[in-house]
C-alpha positions in Angstrom: 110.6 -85.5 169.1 110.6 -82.3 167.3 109.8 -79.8 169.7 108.5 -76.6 167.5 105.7 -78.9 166.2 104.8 -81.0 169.2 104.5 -78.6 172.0 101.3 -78.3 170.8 100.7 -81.9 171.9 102.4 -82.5 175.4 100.9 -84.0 178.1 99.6 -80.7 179.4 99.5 -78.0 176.7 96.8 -79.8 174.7 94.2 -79.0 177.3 95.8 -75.1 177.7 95.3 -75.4 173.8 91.9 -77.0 174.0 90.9 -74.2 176.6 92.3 -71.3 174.5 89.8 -72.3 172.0 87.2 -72.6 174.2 87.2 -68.9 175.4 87.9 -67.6 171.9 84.8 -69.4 171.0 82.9 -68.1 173.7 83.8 -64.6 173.4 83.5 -64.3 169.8 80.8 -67.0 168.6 78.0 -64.5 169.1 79.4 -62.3 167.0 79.3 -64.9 164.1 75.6 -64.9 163.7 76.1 -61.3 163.2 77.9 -61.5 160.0 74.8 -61.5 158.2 73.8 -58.1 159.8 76.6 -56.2 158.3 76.0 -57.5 154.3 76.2 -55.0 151.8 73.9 -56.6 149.0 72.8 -53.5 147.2 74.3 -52.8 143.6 76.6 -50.3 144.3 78.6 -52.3 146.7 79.1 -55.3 144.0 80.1 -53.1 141.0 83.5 -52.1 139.7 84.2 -48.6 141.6 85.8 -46.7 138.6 83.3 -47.7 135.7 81.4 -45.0 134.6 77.5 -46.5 135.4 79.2 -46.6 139.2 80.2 -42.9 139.1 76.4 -42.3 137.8 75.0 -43.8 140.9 77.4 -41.8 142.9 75.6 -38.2 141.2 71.9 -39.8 141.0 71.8 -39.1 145.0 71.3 -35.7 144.2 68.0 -36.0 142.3 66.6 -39.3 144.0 67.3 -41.0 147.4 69.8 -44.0 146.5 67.1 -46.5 148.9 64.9 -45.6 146.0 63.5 -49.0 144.4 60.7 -48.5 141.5 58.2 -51.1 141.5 56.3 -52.3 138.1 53.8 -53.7 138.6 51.8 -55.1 135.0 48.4 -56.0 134.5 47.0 -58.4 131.8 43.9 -60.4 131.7 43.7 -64.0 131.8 42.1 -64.7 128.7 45.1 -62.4 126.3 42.6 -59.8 125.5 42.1 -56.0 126.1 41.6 -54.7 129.1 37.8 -53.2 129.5 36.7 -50.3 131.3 36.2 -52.1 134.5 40.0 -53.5 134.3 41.3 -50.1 133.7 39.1 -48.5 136.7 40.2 -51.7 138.6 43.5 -51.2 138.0 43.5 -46.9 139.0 41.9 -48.0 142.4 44.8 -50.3 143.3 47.2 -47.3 142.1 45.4 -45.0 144.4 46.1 -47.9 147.2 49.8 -48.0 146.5 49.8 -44.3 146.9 49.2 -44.6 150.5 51.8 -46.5 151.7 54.3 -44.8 154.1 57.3 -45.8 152.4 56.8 -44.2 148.9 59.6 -41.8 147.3 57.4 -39.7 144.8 54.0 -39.9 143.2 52.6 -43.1 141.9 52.9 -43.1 137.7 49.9 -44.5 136.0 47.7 -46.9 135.3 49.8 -46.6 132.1 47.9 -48.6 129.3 50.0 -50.4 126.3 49.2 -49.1 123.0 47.8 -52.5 121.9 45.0 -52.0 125.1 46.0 -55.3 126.6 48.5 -54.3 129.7 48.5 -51.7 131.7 51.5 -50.7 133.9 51.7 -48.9 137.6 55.2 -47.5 138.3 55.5 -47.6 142.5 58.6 -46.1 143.7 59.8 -47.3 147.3 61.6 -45.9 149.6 63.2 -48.7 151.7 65.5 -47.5 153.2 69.3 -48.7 153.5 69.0 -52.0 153.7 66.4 -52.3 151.2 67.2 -55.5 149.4 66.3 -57.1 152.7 63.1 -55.7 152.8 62.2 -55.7 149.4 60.6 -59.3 149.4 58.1 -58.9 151.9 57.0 -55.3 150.1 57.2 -56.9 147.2 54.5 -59.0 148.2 52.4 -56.6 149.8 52.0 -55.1 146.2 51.1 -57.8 145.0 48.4 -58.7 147.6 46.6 -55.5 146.9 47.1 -56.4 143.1 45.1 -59.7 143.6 42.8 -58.6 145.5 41.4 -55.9 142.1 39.8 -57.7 139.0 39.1 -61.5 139.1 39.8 -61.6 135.4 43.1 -59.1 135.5 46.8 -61.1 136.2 48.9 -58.9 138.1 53.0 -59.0 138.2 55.5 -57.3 140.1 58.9 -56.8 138.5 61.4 -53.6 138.1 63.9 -53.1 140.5 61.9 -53.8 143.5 60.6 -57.6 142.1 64.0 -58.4 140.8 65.7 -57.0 144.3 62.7 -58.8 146.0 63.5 -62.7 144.0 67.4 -62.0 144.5 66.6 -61.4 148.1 64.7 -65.0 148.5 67.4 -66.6 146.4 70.0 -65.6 148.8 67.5 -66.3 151.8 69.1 -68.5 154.5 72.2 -68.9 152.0 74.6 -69.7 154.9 72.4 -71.9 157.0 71.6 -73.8 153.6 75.1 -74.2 152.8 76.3 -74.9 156.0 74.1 -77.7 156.4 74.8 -78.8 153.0 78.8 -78.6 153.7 78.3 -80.3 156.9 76.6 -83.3 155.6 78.7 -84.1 152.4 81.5 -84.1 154.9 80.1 -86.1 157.3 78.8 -88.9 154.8 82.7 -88.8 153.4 84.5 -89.1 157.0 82.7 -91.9 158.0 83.3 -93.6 154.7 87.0 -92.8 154.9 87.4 -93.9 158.4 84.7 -96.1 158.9 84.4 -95.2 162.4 81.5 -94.1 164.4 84.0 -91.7 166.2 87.2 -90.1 164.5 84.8 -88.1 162.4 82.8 -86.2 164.6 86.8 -84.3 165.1 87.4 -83.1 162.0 83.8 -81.5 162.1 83.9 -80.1 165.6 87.3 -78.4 164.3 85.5 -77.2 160.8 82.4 -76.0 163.0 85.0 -74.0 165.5 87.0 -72.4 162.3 83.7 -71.3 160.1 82.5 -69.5 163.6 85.4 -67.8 164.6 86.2 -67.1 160.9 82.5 -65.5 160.6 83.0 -63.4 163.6 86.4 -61.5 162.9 85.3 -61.1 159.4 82.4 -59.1 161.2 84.4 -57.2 162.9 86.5 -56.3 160.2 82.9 -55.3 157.8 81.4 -53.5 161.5 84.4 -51.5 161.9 87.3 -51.6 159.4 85.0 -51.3 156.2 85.7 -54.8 154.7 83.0 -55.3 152.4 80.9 -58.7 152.7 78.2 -59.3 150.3 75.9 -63.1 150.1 77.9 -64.3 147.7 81.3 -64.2 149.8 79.3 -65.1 153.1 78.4 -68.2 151.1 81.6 -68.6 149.7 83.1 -68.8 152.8 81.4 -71.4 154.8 82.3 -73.7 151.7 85.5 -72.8 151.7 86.4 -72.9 155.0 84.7 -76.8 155.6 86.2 -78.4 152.6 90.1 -77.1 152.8 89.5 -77.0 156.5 88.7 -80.8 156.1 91.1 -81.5 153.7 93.8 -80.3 156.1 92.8 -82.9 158.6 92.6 -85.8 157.0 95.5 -85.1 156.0 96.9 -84.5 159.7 94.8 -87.5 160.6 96.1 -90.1 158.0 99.7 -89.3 159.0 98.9 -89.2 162.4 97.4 -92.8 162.2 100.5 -93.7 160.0 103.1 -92.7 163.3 100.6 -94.5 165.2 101.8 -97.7 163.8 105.3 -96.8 164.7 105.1 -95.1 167.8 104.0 -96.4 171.1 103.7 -93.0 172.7 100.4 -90.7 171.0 101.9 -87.8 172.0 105.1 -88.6 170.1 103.3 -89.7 166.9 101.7 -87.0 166.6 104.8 -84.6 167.1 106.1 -86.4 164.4 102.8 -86.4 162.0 103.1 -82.4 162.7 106.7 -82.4 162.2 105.9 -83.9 158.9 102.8 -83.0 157.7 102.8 -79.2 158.7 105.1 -77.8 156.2 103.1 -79.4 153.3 99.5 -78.2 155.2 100.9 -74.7 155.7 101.9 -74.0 152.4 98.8 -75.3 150.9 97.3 -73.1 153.1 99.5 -70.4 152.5 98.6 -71.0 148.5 95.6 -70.4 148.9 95.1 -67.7 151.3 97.4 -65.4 148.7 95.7 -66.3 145.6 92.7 -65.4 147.1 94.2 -61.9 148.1 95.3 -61.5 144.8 91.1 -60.6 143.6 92.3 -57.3 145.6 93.1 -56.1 142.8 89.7 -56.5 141.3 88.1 -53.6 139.5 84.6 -55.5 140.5 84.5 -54.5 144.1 82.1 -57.6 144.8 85.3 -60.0 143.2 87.6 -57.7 145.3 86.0 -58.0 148.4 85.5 -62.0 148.2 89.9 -61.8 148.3 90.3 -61.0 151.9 86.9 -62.7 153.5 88.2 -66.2 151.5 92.0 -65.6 152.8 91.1 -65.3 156.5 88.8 -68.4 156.4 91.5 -70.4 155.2 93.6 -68.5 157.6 91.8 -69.4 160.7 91.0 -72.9 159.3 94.5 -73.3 158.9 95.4 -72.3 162.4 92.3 -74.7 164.0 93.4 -77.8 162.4 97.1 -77.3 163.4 96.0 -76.4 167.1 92.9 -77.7 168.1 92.3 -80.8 166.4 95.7 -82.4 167.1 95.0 -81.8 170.5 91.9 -83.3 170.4 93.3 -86.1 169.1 95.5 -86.5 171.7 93.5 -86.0 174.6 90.7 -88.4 172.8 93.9 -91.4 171.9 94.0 -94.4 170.1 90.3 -95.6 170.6 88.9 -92.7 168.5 89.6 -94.7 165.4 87.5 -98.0 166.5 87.2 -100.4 165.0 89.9 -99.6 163.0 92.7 -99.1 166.1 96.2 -98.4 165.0 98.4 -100.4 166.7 102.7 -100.0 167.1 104.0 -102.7 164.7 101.3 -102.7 162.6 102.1 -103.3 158.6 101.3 -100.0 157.2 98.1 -100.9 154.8 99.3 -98.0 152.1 102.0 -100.1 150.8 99.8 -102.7 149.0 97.0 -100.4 148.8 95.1 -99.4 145.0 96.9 -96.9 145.0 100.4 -98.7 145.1 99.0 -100.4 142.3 98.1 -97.7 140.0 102.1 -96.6 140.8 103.3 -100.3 139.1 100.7 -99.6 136.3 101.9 -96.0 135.4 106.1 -97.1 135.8 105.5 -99.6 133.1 105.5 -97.1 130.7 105.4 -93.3 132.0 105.8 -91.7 129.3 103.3 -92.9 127.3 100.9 -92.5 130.3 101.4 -88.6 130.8 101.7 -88.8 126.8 98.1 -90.2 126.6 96.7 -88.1 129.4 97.4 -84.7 128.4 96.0 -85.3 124.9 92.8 -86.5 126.7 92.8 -82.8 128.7 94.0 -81.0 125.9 91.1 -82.3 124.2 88.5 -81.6 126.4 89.7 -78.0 127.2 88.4 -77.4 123.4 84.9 -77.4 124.9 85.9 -73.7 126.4 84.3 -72.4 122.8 80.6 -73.6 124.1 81.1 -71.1 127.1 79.1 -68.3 126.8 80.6 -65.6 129.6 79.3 -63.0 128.5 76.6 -62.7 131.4 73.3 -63.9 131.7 69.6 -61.9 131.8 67.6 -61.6 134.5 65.5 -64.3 132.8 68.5 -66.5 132.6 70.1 -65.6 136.0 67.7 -67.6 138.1 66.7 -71.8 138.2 63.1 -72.1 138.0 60.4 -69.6 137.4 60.3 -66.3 139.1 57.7 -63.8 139.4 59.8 -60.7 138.3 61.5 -62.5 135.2 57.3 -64.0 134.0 56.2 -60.0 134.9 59.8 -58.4 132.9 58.5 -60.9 129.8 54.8 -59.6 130.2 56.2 -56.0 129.9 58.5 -56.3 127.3 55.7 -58.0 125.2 53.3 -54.8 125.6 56.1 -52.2 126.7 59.1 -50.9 125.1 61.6 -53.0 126.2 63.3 -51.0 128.5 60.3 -49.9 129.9 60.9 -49.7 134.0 64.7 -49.6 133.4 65.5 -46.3 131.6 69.0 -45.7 130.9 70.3 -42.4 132.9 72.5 -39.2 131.6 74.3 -37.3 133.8 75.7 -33.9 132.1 76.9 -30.6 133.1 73.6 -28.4 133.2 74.7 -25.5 130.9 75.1 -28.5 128.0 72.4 -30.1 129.1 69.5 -29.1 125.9 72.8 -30.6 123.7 73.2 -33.6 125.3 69.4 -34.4 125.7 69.8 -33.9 121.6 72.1 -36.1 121.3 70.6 -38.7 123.8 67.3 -38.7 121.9 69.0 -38.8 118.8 70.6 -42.0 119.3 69.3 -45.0 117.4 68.3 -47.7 120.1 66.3 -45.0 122.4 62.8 -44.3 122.3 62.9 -40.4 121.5 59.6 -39.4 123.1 60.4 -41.3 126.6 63.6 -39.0 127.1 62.9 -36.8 130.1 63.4 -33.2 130.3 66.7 -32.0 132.0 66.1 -31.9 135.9 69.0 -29.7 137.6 70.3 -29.8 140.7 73.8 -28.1 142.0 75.0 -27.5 138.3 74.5 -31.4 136.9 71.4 -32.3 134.6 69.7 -35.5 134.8 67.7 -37.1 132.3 66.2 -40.4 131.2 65.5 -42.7 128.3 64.4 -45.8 127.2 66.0 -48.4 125.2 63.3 -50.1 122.6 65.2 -53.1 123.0 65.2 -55.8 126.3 67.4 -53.9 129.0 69.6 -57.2 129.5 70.1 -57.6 125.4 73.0 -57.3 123.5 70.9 -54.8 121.2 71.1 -52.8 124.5 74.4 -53.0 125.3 75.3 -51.6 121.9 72.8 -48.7 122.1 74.4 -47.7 126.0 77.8 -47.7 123.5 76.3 -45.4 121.1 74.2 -42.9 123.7 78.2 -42.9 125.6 79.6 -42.1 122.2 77.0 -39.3 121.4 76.8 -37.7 124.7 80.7 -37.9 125.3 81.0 -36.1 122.1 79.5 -32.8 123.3 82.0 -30.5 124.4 82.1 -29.2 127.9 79.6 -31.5 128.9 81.3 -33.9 131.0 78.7 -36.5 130.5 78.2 -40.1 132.0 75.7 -42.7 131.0 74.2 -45.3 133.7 70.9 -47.2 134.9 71.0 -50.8 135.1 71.9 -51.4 131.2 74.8 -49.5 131.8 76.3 -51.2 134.8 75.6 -54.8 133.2 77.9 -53.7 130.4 80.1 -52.3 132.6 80.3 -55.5 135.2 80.8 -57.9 131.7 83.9 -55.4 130.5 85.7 -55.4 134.5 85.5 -58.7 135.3 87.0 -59.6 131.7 89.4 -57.0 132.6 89.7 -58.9 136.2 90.3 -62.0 134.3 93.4 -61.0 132.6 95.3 -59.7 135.3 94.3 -61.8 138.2 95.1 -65.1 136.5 99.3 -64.3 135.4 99.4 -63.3 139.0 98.0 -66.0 140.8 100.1 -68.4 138.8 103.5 -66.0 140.0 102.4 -66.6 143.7 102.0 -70.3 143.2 105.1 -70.9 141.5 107.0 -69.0 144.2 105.7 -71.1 146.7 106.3 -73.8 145.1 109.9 -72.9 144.8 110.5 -72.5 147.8 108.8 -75.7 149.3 110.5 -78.2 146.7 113.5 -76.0 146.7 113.3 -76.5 142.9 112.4 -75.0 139.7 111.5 -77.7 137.1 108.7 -79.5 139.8 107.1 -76.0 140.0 106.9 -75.1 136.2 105.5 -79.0 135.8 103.1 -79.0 138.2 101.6 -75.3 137.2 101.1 -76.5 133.9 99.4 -79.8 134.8 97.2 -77.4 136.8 96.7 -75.0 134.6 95.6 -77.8 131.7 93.0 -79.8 134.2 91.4 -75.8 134.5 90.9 -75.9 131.0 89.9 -79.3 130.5 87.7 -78.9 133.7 86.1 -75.7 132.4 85.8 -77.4 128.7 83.5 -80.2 130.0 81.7 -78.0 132.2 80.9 -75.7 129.2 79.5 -78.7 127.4 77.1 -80.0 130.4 76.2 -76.0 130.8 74.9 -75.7 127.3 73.9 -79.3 126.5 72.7 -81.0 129.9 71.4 -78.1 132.3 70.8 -76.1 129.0 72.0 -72.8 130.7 72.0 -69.9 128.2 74.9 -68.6 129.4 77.5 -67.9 132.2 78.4 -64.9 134.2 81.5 -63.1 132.8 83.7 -63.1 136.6 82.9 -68.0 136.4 86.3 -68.2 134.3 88.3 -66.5 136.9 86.3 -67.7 140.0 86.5 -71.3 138.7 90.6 -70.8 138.3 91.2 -69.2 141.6 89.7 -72.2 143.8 91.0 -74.6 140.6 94.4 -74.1 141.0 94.8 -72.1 144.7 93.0 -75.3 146.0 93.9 -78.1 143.1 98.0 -77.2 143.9 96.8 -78.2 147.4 96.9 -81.9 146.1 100.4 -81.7 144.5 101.5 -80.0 147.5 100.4 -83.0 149.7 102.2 -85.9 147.2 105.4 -83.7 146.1 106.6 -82.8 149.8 106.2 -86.5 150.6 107.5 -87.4 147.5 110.2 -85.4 148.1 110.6 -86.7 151.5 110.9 -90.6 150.3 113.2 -89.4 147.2 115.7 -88.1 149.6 116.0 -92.1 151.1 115.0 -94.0 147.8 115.6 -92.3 144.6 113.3 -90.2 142.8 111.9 -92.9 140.9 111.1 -95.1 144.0 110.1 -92.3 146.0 107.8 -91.4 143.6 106.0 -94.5 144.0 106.3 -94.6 147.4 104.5 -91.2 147.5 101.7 -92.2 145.8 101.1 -94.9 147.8 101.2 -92.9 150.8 99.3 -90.1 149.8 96.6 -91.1 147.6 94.2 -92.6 149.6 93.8 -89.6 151.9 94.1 -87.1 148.9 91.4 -89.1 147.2 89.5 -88.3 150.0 90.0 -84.8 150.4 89.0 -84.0 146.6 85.6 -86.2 147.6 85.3 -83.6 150.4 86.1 -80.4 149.0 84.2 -81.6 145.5 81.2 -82.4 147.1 81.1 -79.1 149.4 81.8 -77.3 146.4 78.9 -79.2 144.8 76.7 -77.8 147.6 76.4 -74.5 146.1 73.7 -76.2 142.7 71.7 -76.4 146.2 71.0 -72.6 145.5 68.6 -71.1 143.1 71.0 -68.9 141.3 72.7 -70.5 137.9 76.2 -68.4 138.7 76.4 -70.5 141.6 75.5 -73.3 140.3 77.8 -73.6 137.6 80.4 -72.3 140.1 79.7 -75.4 142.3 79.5 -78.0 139.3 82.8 -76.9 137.7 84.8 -76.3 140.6 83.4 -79.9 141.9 84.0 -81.6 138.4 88.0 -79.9 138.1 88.9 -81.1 141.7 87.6 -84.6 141.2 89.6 -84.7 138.4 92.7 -82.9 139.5 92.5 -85.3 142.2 91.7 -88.4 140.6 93.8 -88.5 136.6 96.4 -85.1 137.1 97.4 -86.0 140.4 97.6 -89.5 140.6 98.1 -90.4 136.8 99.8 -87.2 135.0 102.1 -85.8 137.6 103.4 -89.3 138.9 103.9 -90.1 135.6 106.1 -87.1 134.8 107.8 -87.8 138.4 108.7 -91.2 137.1 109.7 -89.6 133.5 111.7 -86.4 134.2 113.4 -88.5 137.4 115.4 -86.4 139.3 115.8 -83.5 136.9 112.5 -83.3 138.6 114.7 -81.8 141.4 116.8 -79.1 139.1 118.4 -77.0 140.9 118.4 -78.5 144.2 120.9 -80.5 145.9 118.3 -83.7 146.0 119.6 -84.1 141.7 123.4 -83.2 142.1 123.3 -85.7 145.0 121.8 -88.8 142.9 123.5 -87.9 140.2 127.2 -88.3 142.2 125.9 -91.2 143.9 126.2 -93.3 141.0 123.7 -96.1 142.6 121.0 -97.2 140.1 117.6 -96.5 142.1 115.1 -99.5 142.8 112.8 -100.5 140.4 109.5 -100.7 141.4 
């Protein structure tokens, strides 16, 4: 028995193993919960760090405190018309309310009627302090309490920063208990109907439950003290991450476990040998994964950077639980954790005749055709990549369902100028500063009696504007271009154009930028570890591309159901490179798992026997851990936000079919074609080829 793999599993060291996780979860599971505490949800923390809106936000401290959130809140009446006296004196009384509240930054602006006399608008700004987006939902609806208390006939809304900050805030409410839940359940409904045991299951969970905690907590400690930066989205991220590879690691440990079952009397033996066997493919899965997902480092979004190394030690720790503590749980539990369904010694091994041992005769009557056939079909389907609109959504757009600060944004825009609330900023050395405010009010796109006057402060001029187009338009994307063209243009002025226009355009250019650098990297790591667990170069380059063609077949369909089914406008510029990361860092997982076992059998049968054999072997567990990690995945359309939605569904859709037509059908079909060129340059061809022994047919 292999000793490096099966100390882990002697008679004694599983319960010193089974202890050791124990403590660590005693000492650190309080720190999981937290995680939560140390979230850095404000703007700043998610935008790219060199863009020029950023750099704004840096200078704007001087003139306003950066906890500062303006409030809008917009009146209308109920029946469309004009608002009468009474509204209007209404309306002032609620103003003067808002102006005694202890957390204001400033003076109250208005009531600020429409020029067609049928809104009114009341510019609050708060001061809440630094964790603010926490706070900004229950303020938000303080406001709007005292606004529905005024008029009977007057419809208040609260939007601007504040009500957007305050709806982002409930989106992301409870986000990792929701997910958690969510995860947990989709993987418990799968185990059971994998094993159909009342028993086994409840392992793999306890082991996913024992990885997400322990993950949570150094990940805190990292954000508390080393300055790792942790926002909802990678919190959530992570707890779906970490259950579906985490689980897909152990059924894969657990199906080859159960296989050495049936040929060993001794558990402790089997599952040396399962380890032996199954831990080189699970660590270089795991290994894939963790560095692709270090590889958003290099980021320029720092919310896409900081996702890298919070995703990297989940799988990490994940990876280090289901090699240590669930095999020794297994152990210690034995054979009886799989009733009914007992492995016996000498028992036929039920793989061999399985559907998937079928599907392998089906393909090997005519490979070439098959992986001919296939990729067509994906090629085909990758052309739906034109309906996908990344090129971010509005605030309108961003959200499922109605939300009070998207219906009160509409209201203002109908009454307002568009950009009324969000003003775009200029920041500009103060001896240019009557130039650039020239130039700034001179640009077509700006409404030239909104621009502030210059407002100094240690030698840097501040001003504002506002665009006469919607802030989240493509209109005022263009006019941010033209105010950064005309104030750039004044010499000596060292200007820099922001507000929330500006750092939307910005966010859509870096994570384009991210796109095109991330991706050729990724697909170097993957092929280098691939390299060096076949010890070959042709089964790398084949199974990249066969990865690389389900992402664009999987993010082709999902285009089509985005635009056609859920009939989302759009999707936000960073889904193509999310999507591929967990696509191929997770989907190579699969041809990880049937190569190395392909591989394995090739090296006794021939590469066109141990192909077939591999499938066999492999594809009912695989199957099963593309159900798991799809349907976690899936968990995230559980959320109210459409990013993560369409994150979920597409992720979901490509794994289920990595897992179920590249894997299975493409990829053993070019095993069976190539033969064992497949192999080029390892010794596993030369070898065949000298042998001179035709291989067995299947």
């Amino acid at each position: 028995m292999p000793r490096i793999a099966a100390w882990i599993t002697y008679r004694w060291t599983k319960w010193i193993v089974i202890g050791f996780w124990l403590v660590v979860l005693a000492v650190l599971g309080p720190l999981a919960g937290k995680l939560s505490g140390v979230e850095s949800n404000d703007a700043k923390n998610w935008l790219p760090a060199s863009a020029e809106s950023t750099q704004v936000l840096d200078v704007a401290s001087r003139f306003s405190d950066p906890d500062t959130l303006p409030a809008v809140v917009v009146y209308v009446r109920d029946d469309g018309g004009k608002l009468t006296p009474a509204d209007l004196t209404s309306v002032a009384a609620d103003a003067k309310e808002f102006g005694q509240r202890d957390d204001l930054d400033g003076k109250v602006v208005g009531p600020v009627p429409s020029q067609d006399g049928q809104a009114a608008q009341v510019v609050v700004p708060l001061n809440l302090g630094p964790n603010g987006w926490d706070q900004a939902s229950d303020v938000v609806d303080q406001l709007r309490q005292v606004a529905d208390d005024g008029a009977p006939d007057l419809r208040a809304y609260v939007t601007g920063p504040a009500g957007q900050g305050a709806d982002s805030s409930k989106a992301f409410e409870g986000i990792e208990s929701t997910l958690l839940f969510a995860a947990a359940g989709v993987v418990i409904v799968i185990l059971l109907l994998t094993y159909r045991s009342p028993i086994v299951w409840l392992l793999p969970v306890i082991s996913a439950g024992v990885a997400l905690t322990v993950a949570q907590a150094v990940i805190y400690l990292l954000a508390d003290h080393a300055g790792l930066t942790v926002n909802a989205q990678s919190a959530g991220i992570l707890t779906v991450l970490v259950f579906g590879a985490g689980t897909d690691y152990a059924l894969l440990l657990v199906a080859r476990y159960r296989e050495e079952l049936r040929r060993h009397h001794d558990k402790h033996e089997a599952m040396g040998l399962a380890l032996h066997r199954a831990s080189p493919a699970i660590i270089a899965s795991g290994a894939t994964v963790a560095l692709g997902m270090l590889c958003l480092l290099i980021a320029q979004m720092s919310s896409t950077s900081g996702l890298g190394p919070v995703a990297a030690i989940g799988i990490v720790v994940g990876l280090l639980v289901m090699l240590t503590l669930l095999p020794a749980l297994l152990v210690a539990c034995g054979r009886w954790v799989f009733w009914p369904r007992v492995p016996h010694e000498g028992q036929a091994e039920p793989t061999e005749n399985g559907v998937w041992a079928h599907v392998g005769r089906r393909i090997a009557r005519g490979p070439r055709r098959t992986w001919v056939v296939t990729s067509l079909i994906l090629a085909v389907c990758t052309l739906g990549v034109t309906q996908l609109n990344a090129t971010g959504l509005s605030t309108a757009e961003s959200f499922r369902g109605e939300q009070p600060s998207v219906t009160g944004q509409q209201v203002l825009e109908k009454h307002f100028p568009g950009g009324a609330g969000e003003p775009v900023v200029v920041e500009a050395n103060a001896a240019q500063a009557p130039e650039v405010r020239e130039a700034f009010a001179g640009t077509e796109g700006i409404d030239a009696s909104t621009v502030t006057k210059p407002v100094v402060a240690d030698g840097v001029a501040y001003l504002e504007g506002t665009l006469t187009s919607a802030p989240d338009s493509q209109a005022a994307y263009d006019t941010v271009d033209r105010v950064r063209d005309a104030v750039h243009a004044v010499p000596g002025a060292d200007a820099k154009v922001g507000g929330s226009t500006a750092v939307n355009l910005d966010v859509l250019r870096a994570s384009w930028s991210d796109t095109e650098r991330i991706i050729p990297l990724i697909l170097l790591v993957v092929f280098v570890i691939l390299a060096l667990l076949l010890r070959a170069i042709t089964a790398p380059l084949i199974l990249i591309g066969t990865v690389v063609l389900s992402f664009g077949a999987a993010l082709g369909v999902s285009a089509l159901f985005f635009r056609h089914v859920f009939g989302y406008a759009g999707a936000d510029p960073s889904l193509p490179l999310f999507v591929f990361v967990f696509l191929v860092a997770l989907g190579i997982d699969y041809n990880i798992f049937l190569m190395t076992r392909v591989r394995e059998e090739a090296s006794k049968l021939g590469t066109r026997r141990g192909a077939l054999v591999g499938l066999a072997a492999t594809g009912g567990v695989i199957t099963s851990a593309g159900l798991v990690l799809a349907g976690t995945f899936a968990t995230l359309g559980t959320l109210p936000l459409v990013t993560f939605a369409e994150i979920g569904f597409a992720v979901a859709f490509g794994v289920l079919l990595d897992t179920l037509i590249v894997r299975s059908v493409l990829v053993t079909a070019l095993n069976l074609d190539v033969g064992r060129s497949m192999w080029w340059p390892s010794r596993l061809s030369r070898e065949e080829r000298r042998s001179g022994a035709p291989e067995p047919v299947a």
